[in-house]
C-alpha positions, 0 to 999 in steps of 0.5 A, a space after each residue: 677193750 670195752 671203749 673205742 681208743 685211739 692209738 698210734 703206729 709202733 715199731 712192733 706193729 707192722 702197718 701193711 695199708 698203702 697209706 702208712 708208708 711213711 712216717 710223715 703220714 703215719 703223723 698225720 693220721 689217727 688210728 681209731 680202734 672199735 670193739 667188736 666184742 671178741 673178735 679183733 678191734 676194727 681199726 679205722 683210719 682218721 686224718 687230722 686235717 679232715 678231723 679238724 676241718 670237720 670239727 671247724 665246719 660243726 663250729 661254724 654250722 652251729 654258730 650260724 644255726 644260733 645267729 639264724 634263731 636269733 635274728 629276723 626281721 620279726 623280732 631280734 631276741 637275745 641269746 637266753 630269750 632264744 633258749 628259753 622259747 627253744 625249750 618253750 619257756 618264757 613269752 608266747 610270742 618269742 616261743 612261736 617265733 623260734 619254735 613254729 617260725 625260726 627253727 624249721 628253717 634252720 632245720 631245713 637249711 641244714 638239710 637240703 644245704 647237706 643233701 645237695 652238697 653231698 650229692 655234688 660231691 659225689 657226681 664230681 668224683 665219679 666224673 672226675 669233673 668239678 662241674 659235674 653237680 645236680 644243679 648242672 646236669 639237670 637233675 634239679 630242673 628235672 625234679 623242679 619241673 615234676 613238683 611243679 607239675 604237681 603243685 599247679 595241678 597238672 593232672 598229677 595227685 602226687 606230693 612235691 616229694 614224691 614227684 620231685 625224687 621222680 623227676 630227678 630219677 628221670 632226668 638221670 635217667 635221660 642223661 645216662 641214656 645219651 652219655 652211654 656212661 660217665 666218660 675219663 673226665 666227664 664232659 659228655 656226661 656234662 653236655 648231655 646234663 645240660 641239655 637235659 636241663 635246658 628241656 626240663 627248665 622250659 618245660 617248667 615254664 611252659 607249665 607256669 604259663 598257663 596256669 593261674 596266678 595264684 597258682 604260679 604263686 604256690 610254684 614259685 619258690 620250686 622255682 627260685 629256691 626258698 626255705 621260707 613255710 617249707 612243707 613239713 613232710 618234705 623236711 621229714 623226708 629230706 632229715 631220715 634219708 640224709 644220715 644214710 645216705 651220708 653213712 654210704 658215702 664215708 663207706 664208700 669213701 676209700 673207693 672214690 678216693 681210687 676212683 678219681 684216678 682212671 678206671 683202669 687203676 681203680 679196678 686193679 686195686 680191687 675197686 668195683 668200678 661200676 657198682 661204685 658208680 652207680 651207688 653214688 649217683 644213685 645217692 645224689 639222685 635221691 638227696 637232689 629229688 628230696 633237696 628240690 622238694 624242700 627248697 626248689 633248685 638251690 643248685 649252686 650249694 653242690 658247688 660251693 660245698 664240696 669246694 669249700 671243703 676240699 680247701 680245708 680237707 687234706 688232698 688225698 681223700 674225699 671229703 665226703 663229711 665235710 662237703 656235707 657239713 660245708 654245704 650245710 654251713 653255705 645254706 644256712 649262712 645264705 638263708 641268714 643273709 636273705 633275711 637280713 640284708 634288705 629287711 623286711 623284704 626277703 631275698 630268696 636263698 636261691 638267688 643268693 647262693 647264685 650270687 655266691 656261686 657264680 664267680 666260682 663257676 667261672 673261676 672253674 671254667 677259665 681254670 682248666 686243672 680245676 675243672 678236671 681235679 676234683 
């Protein structure tokens, strides 16, 4: 068999995976088989539902990609005006503002809109608590108060992306040293995060402060969450270390799904809990460091797109791509909004996507299963 294929259970194949037991599951799965030259074909396992949910999210990522080129307060071009200056064709002026003004932002916002919503994804499963994202157990405020550190000069030769990864690695690293591990359903780990973030925020203001005005203004949007003139290496960084990242996740994808049980049941269907674990905060620390120093603290995003994606993903698996995607899709979407809503004058992509979040926080916290069912 030289190209993949998809094939469906038979009665003269015996189908010995837990998730085959019936036929009504059976019905809802795809088998895709890939080549393996002469070995025997590695078969892998595709529901229809995260198929389709997946499939609808790309859609809608790349039409909002597409409004996003199109619209600005600078100019508002048609449909072929904006293909041809995206391939470099046609008036200077519409090349400049698609491919210098309008593209990196997009770029940009799929970006770190991916990173942080992966990274909740992540941090909610192996806590088993939906609150349990970046943005909440202080890693963002640890990696904004490091790159903030470094733009307003405080001693420090370090670029933002570096500092800021640093500084989500430390603000990890505090956190699990007071929690002692993730506990059953995470609120230790949530209580200790939140301190964390309260500490590394103040320090964070403590620092603009006593600084310069003009000095203050270069931090600000590490401050409140902008795509607006991000860095370029910064974007680079955040763009290769995404796809891996996301490659891990669907890897470990069948462990997570065992891991939101206990522990206990995890580790007698084989699943090493602890290395599991540490693999995927392990991730969320790196695409949060890298997010912040892109976009600054947009934690709401790790909220909002792994949510989103489980209310369109089937229930018994994590929707490790389509949180991605979702998230993604909740970032570009509200950069868009930021743009066009009181134009000329621009609302940062923090705030608005704080304005989204925030009845969904609270509808998390006043409903008690939602909280601990991720």
């Amino acid at each position: 068999m030289s190209d993949a294929s998809f094939t469906t259970p038979s009665a003269g194949h015996a189908m010995t995976s837990p998730v085959d037991a019936s036929n009504a599951v059976r019905q809802d799965k795809y088998y895709l088989a890939l080549p393996l030259g002469q070995r025997p074909p590695l078969r892998v396992i595709v529901d229809k539902r995260n198929l389709l949910a997946n499939l609808l999210l790309l859609g809608l990522l790349l039409m909002l990609a597409g409004v996003s080129l199109n619209t600005g307060s600078a100019a508002s071009l048609s449909l072929p005006a904006t293909l041809r200056a995206l391939f470099g064709e046609g008036d200077p002026l519409d090349i400049f503002v698609i491919r210098d003004l309008r593209l990196p932002r997009v770029v940009a916002g799929i970006a770190t809109g991916g990173a942080f919503a992966l990274a909740g994804c992540l941090m909610q499963t192996v806590a088993r608590n939906r609150l349990a994202t970046p943005g909440i157990v202080g890693l963002d405020n640890g990696a904004t108060a490091f790159a903030v550190a470094s733009v307003v000069g405080a001693g420090i030769s370090l670029a933002p992306p570096a500092m800021a990864l640093t500084g989500a690695a430390v603000a990890a690293a505090l956190t699990f040293g007071l929690t002692g591990r993730i506990g059953v359903r995470g609120y230790r780990f949530l209580v200790a995060g939140i301190g964390v973030g309260a500490v590394f925020g103040a320090l964070t203001q403590l620092m603009l402060t006593r600084v310069s005005i003009d000095a203050a203004n270069a931090a600000y949007p590490w401050t409140v969450g902008s795509l607006n003139a991000r860095p370029d290496h910064a974007v680079l960084s955040l763009s290769l270390a995404l796809p891996p990242a996301l490659l891990t996740g669907i890897w470990l994808t069948r462990s997570l799904t065992v891991l939101r049980l206990s522990d206990a049941v995890a580790t007698g269907l084989g699943v090493a809990t602890s290395r599991c674990r540490m693999i995927a905060l392990g991730i969320a620390v790196v695409l949060t460091g890298l997010a912040v120093a892109v976009a600054g603290p947009v934690g709401m995003v790790a909220l909002i797109g792994p949510e989103f994606a489980r209310q369109l993903s089937a229930r018994n698996t994590v929707p490790v791509v389509g949180a991605t995607l979702a998230g993604a899709v909740v970032m570009v979407a509200a950069d868009l909004l930021g743009r066009v809503l009181l134009a000329p004058i621009e609302i940062p992509v923090g705030i608005v996507t704080a304005l989204i979040g925030s009845p969904l926080l609270l509808w998390i916290l006043l409903n008690p299963n939602a909280r601990t069912a991720p």
